[in-house]
N, C-alpha and C positions, 0 to 999 in steps of 0.2 A: 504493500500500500504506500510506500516510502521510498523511493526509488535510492537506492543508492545505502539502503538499509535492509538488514534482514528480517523477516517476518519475529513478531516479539517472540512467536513461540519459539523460537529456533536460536533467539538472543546468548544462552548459553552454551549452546553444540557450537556455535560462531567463537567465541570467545576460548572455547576448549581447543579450539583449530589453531587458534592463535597460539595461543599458550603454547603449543606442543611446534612452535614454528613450518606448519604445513600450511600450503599454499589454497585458497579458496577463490572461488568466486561467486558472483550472484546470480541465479536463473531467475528470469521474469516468470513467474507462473502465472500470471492473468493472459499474458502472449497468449502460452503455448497451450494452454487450459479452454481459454474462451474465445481467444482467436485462430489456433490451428495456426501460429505463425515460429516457426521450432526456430528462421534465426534472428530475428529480434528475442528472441527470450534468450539465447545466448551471447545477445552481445557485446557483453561486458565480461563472458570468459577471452581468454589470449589466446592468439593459434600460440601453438606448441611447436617447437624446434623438433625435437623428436618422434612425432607423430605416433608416438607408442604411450604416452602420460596415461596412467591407471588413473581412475576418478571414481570416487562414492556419489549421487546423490543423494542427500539429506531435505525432506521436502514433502508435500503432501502427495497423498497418493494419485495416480495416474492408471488412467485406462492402457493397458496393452498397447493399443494403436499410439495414445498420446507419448508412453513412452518412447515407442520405434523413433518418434521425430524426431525427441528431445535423444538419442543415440547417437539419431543419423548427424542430427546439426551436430553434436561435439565431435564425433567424430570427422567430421572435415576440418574440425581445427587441430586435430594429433591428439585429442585427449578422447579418452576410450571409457567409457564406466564401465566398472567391475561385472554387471552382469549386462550379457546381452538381451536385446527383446523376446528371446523362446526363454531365458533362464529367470528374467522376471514373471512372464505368463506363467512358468511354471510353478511358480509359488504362489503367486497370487490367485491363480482361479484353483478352487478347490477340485474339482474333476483331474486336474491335471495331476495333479501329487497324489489323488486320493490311494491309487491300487500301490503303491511304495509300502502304506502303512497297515493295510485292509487287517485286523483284530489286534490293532495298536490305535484305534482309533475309532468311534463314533460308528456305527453302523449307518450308512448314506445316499439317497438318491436323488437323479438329478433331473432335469430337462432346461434345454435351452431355448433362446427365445423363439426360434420357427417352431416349436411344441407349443406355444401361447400364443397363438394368432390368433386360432380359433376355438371357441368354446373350449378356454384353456382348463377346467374344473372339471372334465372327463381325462384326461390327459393326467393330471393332479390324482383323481382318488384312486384311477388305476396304480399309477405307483405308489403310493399310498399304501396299496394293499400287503406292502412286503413288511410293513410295522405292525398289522394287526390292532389292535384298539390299546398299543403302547404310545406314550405319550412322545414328541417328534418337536423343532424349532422348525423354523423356515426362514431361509436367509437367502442372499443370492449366490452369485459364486465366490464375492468377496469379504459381501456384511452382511448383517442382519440389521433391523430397528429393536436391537435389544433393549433400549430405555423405552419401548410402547410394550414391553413385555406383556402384557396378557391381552393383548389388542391385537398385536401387528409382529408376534415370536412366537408366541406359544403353545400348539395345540395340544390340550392333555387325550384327547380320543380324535385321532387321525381319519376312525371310521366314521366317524359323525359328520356328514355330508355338511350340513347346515355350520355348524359353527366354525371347521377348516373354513369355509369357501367365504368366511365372513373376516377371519385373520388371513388368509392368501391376498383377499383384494385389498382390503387395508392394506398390507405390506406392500403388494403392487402401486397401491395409489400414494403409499409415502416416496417408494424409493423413485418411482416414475420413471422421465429419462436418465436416470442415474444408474438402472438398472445395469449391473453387471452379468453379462454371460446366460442369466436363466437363473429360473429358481433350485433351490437346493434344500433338500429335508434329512436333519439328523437327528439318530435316536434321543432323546432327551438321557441324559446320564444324571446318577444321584453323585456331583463328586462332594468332597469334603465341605461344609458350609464354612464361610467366614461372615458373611454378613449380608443383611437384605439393603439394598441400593435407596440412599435415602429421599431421593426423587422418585425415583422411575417402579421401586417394589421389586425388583429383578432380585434375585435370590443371588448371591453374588460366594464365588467359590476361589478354594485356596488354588489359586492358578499363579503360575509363572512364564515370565516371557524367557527365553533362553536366545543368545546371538549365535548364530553360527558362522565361520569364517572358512572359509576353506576346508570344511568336516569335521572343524574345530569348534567347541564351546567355549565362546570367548567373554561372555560376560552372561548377567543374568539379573532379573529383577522381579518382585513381586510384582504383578500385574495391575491389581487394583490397589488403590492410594486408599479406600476406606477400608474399615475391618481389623483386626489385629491377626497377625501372622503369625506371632509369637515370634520361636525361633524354629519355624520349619523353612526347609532352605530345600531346595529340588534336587534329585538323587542323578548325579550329570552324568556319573556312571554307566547308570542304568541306560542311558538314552547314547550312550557316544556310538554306539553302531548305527542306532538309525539317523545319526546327524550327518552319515556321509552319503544317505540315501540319495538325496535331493539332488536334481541334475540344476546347480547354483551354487555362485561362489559364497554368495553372500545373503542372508535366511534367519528369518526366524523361527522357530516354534516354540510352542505353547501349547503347555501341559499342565494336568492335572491329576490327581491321585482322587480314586471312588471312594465311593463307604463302604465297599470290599476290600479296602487295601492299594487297587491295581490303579497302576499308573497309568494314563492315555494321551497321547497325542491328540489336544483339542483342535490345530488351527497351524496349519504355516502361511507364510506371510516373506514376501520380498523385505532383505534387512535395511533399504535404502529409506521403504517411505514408513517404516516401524515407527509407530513412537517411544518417545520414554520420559517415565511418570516426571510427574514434576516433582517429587523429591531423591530422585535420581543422582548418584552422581557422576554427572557429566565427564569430568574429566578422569575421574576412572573410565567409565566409558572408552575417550577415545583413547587415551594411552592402552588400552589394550584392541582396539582397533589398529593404530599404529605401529605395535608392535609387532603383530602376527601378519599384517602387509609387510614388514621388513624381512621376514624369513622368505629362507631362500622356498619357489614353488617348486 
């Protein structure tokens, strides 16, 4: 909103860059977001001497397509970001990563948007049918409207024609053209509770966000800022096989332990436009960012 400024939210990851003497620059995101124009939003990065410069972006999330652009433009300046446009799709739309994790992960079905042209609510209970009258979310391929939880997330009986079709359209009519990929339905899981959401009523669980770098777990954070965590810390162990699954350099996931004990893979997510909580610290963050860029690949 500031040209020549970074967006507030990002005011600290800016400052963490600094600190640690690596080189940044600013992407216009209203460009490349609202105008489809990838090189005025780069135009305050530098061509590069050595046309090989690795590059993170740090930044709000982007459509597949919207990132190809924002690639394609730094890449004619010599600067390359760390994932290409197949290795961000592939974290970001859940279809894509989903068979990597299949009984590490949410039982899930999907359709995309040519499934929802027409009389998309027969399309919906048919698949539908593989939950039985267990209770299921509904998200897209990248989000849900998890703060309209029992509106526009939540179905507790999938078979129930009437009230799916009443949380589907809600959820279509919130997310609209923002719709990513097609709809997406996961079994609802009991994980561990931390606390009910003190806006939204969302039932809120002991999740963690984990960084992956190179099939490496490079940092990690509680997920949600409310609740108390105590001292449960996520078992990195546990998960360092399935961290090299993912065809991406750079990744998150996000996991959670049931009220059986069992640990799951809830969500991966491209590590570029991840956030991180705001009580966060930042420059731990990047110094271990920075570090594990410095090893040799």
């Amino acid at each position: 909103m500031e040209p020549g400024k970074p967006d507030e939210l990002y005011d600290l990851e800016a400052a963490a860059v600094k600190k640690l003497d690596m080189n940044s620059s600013l992407i216009n995101f209203e460009a490349l977001a609202d105008e489809n124009n990838a090189v005025k939003a780069v135009r305050r990065v530098p061509e590069r001497v050595s046309e090989n410069d690795l590059a993170v972006y740090r930044g709000w999330m982007l459509s597949p397509d919207k990132y190809k652009l924002l690639y394609d433009a730094l890449r004619s300046k010599g600067v390359h970001l760390i994932n290409d446009p197949e290795s961000y799709k592939h974290c970001h739309y859940l279809p894509e990563w989903f068979h990597l994790f299949e009984g590490q992960t949410p039982q899930s079905v999907w359709l995309d948007k040519a499934s929802l042209s027409n009389n998309p609510m027969d399309a919906v209970m048919e698949r539908l049918q593989a939950f039985g009258s267990s209770p299921v979310i509904v998200k897209d391929y990248v989000k849900s409207e998890k703060h309209r939880w029992d509106e526009a997330c939540f179905i507790p009986d999938p078979s129930d024609r009437e009230h799916t079709q009443r949380v589907v359209l809600k959820f279509l009519e919130l997310r609209g053209s923002n719709l990513e990929g097609g709809l997406v339905f996961r079994k609802f899981v009991n994980f561990k509770a931390l606390a009910t959401h003190s806006k939204s009523g969302m039932p809120l669980t002991k999740e963690f966000r984990l960084f992956v770098l190179d099939g490496t777990i490079i940092h990690w954070f509680n997920y949600w800022e409310e609740g108390n965590y105590g001292d449960s810390v996520p078992p990195l162990d546990y998960f360092a096989d399935a961290a090299k699954k993912p065809l991406s350099r750079f990744f998150t996931m996000d996991i959670a332990q049931t009220e059986d004990d069992e640990w799951l893979i809830v969500e991966l997510g491209d590590g570029q436009v991840a956030g991180l909580p705001e009580n966060a610290d930042v420059d731990a963050f990047y110094r271990s960012l920075s570090e594990q860029l410095s090893r040799p690949q």
